[in-house]
C-alpha positions as CSV (number, residue, x, y, z in Angstrom):
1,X,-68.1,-31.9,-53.9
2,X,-66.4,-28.9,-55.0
3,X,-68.8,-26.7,-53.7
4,X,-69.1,-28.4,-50.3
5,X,-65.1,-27.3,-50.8
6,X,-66.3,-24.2,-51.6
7,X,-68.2,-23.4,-48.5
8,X,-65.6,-24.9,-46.0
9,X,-62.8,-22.3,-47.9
10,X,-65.7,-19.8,-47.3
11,X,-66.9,-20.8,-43.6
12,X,-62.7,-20.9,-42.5
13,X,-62.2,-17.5,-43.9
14,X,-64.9,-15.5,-42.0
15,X,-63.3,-17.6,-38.8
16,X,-59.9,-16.5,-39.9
17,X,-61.4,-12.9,-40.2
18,X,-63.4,-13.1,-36.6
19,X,-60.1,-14.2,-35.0
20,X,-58.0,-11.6,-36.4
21,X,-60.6,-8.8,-35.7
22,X,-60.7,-9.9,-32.1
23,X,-57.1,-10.1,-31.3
24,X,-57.2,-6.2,-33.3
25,X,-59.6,-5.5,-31.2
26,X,-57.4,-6.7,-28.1
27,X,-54.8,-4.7,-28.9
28,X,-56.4,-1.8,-28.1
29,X,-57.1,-2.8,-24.6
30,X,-53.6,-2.5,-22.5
31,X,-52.8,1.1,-24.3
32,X,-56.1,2.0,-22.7
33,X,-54.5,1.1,-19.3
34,X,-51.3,3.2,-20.3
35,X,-53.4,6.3,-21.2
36,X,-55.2,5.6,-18.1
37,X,-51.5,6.1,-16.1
38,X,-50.8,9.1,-18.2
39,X,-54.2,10.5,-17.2
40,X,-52.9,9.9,-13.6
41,X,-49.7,11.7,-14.0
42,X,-51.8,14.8,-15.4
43,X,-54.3,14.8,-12.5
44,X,-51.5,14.3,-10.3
45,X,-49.5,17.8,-11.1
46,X,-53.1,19.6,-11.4
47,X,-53.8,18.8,-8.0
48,X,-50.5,19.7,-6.7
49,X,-50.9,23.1,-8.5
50,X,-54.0,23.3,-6.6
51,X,-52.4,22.5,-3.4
52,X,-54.4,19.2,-3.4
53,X,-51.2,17.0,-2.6
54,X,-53.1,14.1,-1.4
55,X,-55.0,13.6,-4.3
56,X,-52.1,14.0,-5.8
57,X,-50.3,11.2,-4.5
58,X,-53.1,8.8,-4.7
59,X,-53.1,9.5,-8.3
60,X,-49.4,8.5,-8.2
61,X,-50.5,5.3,-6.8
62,X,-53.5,4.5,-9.2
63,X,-51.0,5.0,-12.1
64,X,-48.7,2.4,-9.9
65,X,-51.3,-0.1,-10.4
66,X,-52.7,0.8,-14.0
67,X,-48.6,0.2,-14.5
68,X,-48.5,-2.8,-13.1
69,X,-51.6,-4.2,-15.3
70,X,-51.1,-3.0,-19.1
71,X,-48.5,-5.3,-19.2
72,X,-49.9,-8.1,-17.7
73,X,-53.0,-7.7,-19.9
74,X,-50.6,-7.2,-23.1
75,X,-49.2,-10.8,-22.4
76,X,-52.6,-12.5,-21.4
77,X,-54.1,-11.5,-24.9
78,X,-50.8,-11.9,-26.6
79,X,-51.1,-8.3,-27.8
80,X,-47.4,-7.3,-26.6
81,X,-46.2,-4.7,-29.1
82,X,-43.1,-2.6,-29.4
83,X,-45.3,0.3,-29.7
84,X,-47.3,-0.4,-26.6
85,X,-43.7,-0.8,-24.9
86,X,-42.7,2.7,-25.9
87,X,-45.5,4.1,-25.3
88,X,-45.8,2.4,-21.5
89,X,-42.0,4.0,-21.0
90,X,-43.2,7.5,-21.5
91,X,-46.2,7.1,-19.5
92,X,-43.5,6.1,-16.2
93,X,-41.6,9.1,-16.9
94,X,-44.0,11.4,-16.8
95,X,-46.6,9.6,-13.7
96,X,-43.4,8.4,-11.7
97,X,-40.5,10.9,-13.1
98,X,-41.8,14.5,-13.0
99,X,-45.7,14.5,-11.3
100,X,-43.8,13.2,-7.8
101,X,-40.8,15.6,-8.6
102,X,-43.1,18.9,-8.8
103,X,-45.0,17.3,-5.8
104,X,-41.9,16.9,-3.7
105,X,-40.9,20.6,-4.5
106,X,-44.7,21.8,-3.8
107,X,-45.1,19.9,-0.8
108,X,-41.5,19.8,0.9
109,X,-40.1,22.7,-0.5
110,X,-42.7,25.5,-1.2
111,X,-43.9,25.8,2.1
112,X,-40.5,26.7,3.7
113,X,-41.1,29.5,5.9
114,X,-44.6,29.7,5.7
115,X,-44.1,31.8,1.9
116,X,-45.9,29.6,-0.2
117,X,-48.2,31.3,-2.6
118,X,-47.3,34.7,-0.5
119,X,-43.9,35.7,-2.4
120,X,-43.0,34.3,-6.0
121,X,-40.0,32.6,-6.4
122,X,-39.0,32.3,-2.4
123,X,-37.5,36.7,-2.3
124,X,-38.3,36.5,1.0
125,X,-36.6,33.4,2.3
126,X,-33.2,34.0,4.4
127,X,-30.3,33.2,2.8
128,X,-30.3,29.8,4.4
129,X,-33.8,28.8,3.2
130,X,-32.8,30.1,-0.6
131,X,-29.9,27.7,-0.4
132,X,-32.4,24.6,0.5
133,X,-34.4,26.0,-1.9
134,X,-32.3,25.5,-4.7
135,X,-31.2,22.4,-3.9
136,X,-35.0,21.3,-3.9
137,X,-34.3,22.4,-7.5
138,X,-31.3,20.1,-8.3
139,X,-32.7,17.1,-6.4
140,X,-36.5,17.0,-7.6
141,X,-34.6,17.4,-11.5
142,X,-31.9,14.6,-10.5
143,X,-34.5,12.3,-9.6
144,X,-36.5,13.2,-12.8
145,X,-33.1,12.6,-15.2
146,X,-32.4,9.3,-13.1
147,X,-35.7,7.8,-13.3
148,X,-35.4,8.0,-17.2
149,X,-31.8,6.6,-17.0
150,X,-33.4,4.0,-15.0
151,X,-36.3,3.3,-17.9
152,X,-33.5,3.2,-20.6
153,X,-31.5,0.7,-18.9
154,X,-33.9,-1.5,-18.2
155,X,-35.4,-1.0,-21.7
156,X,-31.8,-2.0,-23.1
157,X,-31.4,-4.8,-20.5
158,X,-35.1,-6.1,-21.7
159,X,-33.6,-6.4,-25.3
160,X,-30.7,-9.1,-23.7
161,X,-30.9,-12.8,-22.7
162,X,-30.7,-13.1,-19.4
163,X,-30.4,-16.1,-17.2
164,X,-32.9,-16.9,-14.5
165,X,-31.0,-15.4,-11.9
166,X,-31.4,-11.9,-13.5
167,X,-34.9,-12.4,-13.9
168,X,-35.3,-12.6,-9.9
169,X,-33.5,-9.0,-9.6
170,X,-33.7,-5.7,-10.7
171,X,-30.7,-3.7,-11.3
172,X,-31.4,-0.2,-9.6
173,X,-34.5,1.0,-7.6
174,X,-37.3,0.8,-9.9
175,X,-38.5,3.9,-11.0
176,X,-42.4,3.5,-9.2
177,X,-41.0,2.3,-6.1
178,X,-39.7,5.6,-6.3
179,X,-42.0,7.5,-6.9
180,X,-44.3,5.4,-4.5
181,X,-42.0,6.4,-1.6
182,X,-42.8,10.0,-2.5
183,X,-46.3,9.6,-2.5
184,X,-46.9,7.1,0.5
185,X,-44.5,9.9,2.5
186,X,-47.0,12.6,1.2
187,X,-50.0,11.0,1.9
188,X,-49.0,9.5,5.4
189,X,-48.4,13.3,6.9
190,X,-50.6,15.2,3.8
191,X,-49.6,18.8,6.4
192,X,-46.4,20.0,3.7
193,X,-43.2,20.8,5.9
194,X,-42.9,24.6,6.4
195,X,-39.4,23.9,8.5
196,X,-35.7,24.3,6.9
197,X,-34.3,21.7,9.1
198,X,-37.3,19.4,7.6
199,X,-36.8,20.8,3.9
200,X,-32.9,20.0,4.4
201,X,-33.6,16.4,5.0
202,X,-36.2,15.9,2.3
203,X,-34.1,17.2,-0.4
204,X,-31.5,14.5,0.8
205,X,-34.3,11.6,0.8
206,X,-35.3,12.7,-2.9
207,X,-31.5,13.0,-4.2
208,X,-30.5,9.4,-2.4
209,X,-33.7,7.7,-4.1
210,X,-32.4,9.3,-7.0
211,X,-29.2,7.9,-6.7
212,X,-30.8,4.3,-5.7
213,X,-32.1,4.3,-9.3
214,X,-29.1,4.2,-10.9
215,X,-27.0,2.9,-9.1
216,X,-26.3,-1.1,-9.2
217,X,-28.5,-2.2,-6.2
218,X,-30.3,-5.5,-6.7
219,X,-33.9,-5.4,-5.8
220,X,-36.3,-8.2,-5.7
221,X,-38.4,-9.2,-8.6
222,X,-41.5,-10.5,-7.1
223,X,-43.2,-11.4,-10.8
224,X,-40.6,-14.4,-10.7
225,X,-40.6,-15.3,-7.3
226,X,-43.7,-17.9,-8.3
227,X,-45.7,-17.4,-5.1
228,X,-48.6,-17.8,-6.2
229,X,-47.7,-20.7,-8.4
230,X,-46.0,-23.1,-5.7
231,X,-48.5,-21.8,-3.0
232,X,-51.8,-20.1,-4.4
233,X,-53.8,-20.3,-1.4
234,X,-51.7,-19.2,1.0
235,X,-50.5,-16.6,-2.0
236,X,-54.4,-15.9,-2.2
237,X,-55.4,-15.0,1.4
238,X,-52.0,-13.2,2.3
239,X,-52.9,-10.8,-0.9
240,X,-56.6,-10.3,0.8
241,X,-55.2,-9.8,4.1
242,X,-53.0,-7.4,2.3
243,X,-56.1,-5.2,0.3
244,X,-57.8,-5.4,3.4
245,X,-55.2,-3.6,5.6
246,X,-54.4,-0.9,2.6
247,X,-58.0,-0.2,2.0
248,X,-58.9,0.0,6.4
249,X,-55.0,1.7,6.7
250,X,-53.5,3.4,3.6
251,X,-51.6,5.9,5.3
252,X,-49.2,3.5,7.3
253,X,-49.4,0.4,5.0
254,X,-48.2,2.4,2.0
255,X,-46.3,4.3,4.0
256,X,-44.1,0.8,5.8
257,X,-44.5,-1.5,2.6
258,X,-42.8,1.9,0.5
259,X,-39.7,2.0,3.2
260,X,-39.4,-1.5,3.2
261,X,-38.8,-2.1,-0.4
262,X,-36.5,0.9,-0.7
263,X,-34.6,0.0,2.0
264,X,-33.8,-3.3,1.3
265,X,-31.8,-2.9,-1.8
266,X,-28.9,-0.8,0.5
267,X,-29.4,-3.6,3.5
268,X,-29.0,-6.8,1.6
269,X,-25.7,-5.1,-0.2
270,X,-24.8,-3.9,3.4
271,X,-24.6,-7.1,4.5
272,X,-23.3,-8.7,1.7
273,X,-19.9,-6.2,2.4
274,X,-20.1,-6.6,6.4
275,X,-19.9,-10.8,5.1
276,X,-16.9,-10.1,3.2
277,X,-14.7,-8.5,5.6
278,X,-11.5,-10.0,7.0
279,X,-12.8,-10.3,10.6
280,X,-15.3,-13.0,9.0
281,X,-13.2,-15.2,6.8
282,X,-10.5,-15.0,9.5
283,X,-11.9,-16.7,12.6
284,X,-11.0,-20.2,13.1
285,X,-14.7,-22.0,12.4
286,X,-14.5,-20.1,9.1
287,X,-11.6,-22.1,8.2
288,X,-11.1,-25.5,6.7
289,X,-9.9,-28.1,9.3
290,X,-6.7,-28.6,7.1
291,X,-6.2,-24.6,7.5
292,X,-6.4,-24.9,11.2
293,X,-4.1,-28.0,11.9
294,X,-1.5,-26.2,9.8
295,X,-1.0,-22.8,11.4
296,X,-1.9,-24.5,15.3
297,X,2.2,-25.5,16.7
């Protein structure tokens, strides 16, 4: 009897050990996806040193979706750690905070004039052209400082309850959205912009997606919008539809689904002010019928 006990004690401790060495084992797995987007980020400002901005920006987009998975993994094999979630942080800085900044300079900035690679440092741009120049400075750096603003908050946010309503919004453009906008731009016309006029309104696109990260736009969350839950075959064949027209037409899919996300943060508060103005909650179907019978004579 007790060494029937004996070998149960025995048998349940090299399960307890198998278990234990499995889940270690686990662990392991969603960093890998994380070291995987920092790879990205790496080849990303190689090949923008080597003028290779498509590649580039396709690497921006591989990180996207390496991003999008070491979490997902982290929670399926219960391996979430606060290490893995500092670690994940650094890897957005650098593949969606400074590899699409030092592309956006290369591609949209660099080539003002036709001087890229011909004088150092832009001495022979007009006075103009230095001027956009610098400002390429200022707004690929802003957009790097505000995408880490944009990590910290939601890092500190992370660490607070939140209701269910929260969880269906994010506060501020999400750093990879924009850095996806950079990239799907980028690899939609791959040609870098040589004009002033063009340089001009580039550096205003980076330094308003900059300001869109910080700033308190809601943006959809669609890991709680339960699609696939409530409807997983529709949810199914409208993703397939989806990897089919990216994979057949990357340049204007990534390209329209990037301006549609961005934009709809400003629209949906636009129109939440344009509902609030007097005009609306003035006209007489607005009002309540006991409203209306007093002011009418």
């Amino acid at each position: 009897m007790a060494d029937r006990r004996h070998r149960q004690k025995k048998h349940e401790s090299r399960g307890g050990n198998g278990k234990y060495q499995l889940r270690n084992g686990l662990s392991i797995l969603p960093s890998l996806f994380t070291i995987g987007n920092i790879f990205c980020a790496y080849y990303s400002v190689m090949s923008t040193l080597n003028l290779k901005y498509d590649q580039a920006a396709i690497a921006i987009g591989i990180g996207y979706i390496l991003d999008g998975l070491d979490g997902r993994v982290a929670r399926l094999t219960g391996t979430s750690t606060e290490f893995g979630a500092q670690l994940d942080s650094l890897a957005d800085v650098l593949t969606f905070g400074i590899a699409p900044a030092i592309l956006a300079f290369s591609w949209g900035i660099e080539w003002m004039g036709g001087n890229q690679g011909l004088l150092p440092g832009g001495t022979g741009l007009s006075q103009t052209e230095q001027h956009v120049r610098s400002g390429g400075w200022v707004m690929t750096f802003a957009f790097v400082i505000c995408g880490a603003l944009r990590l910290a908050r939601f890092n500190v946010q992370a660490l607070k309850p939140t209701d269910a309503t929260s969880k269906r919004y994010f506060v501020g453009l999400p750093i990879p959205a924009g850095a996806g906008l950079i990239a799907s731009i980028v690899h939609f016309w791959k040609t870098p912009i040589a004009g002033v006029g063009q340089s001009l309104l580039w550096c205003l696109l980076i330094g308003f997606t900059a300001f869109l990260m910080i700033s308190t736009v809601r943006y959809q969350n669609f890991k709680e919008l339960g699609i696939f839950s409530r409807r997983p075959r529709v949810a199914l064949v409208a993703t397939a539809m989806m990897i089919a027209l990216i994979f057949r037409y990357s340049e204007v899919m990534l390209l329209l689904l990037a301006v549609t996300y961005v934009a709809s943060g400003p629209v949906s508060k636009l129109l939440q002010v344009v509902r609030r103005l007097p005009i609306h909650s003035g006209r007489p179907e607005d009002r309540s019928p006991l409203e209306v019978t007093r002011r009418e004579p």
